[in-house]
N, C-alpha and C positions, 0 to 999 in steps of 0.2 A: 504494500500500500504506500503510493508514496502522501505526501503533507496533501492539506486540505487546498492550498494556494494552485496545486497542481493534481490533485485526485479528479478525475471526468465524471466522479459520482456527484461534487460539489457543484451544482449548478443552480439559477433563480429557483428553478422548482425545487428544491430540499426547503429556500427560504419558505416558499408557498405553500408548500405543503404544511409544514411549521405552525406556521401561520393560520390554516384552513384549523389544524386541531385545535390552538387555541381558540379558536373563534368558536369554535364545537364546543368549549367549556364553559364558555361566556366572558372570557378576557377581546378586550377590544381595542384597536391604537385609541392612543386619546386625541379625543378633538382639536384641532388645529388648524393652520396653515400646512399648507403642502410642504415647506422649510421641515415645519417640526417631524413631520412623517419618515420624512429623507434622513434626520438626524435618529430618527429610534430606530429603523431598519439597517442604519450605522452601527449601531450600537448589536442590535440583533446578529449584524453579522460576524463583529468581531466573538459576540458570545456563543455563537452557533459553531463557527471555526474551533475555539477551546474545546466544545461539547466534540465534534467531529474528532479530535484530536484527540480527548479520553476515550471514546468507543475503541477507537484505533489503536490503545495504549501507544500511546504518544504524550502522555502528558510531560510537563513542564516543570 
């Protein structure tokens, strides 16, 4: 397996997917501007790559 930067498993859809379950739980982005959306999907991604990286034992 190589890192998450370069795994072809890591694509938008892992984020959307992600995303779709949460929404299934009833978490939801918080209301905003489009800015703010960009900035939490930021954030989602860098926390998502960690998450990817401990499945992988990869961690840090």
């Amino acid at each position: 397996m190589g890192n998450s930067t370069t795994d072809l498993r890591f694509t938008p859809l892992l984020a959307t997917d992600i995303q779709a379950v949460l929404e299934k739980h009833g978490y939801r982005l918080p209301s905003g501007r489009e800015h703010v959306h960009e900035l939490v999907l930021a954030r989602v991604d860098i926390v998502l790559r960690n998450l990817v990286e401990t499945f992988a034992g990869r961690t840090r």
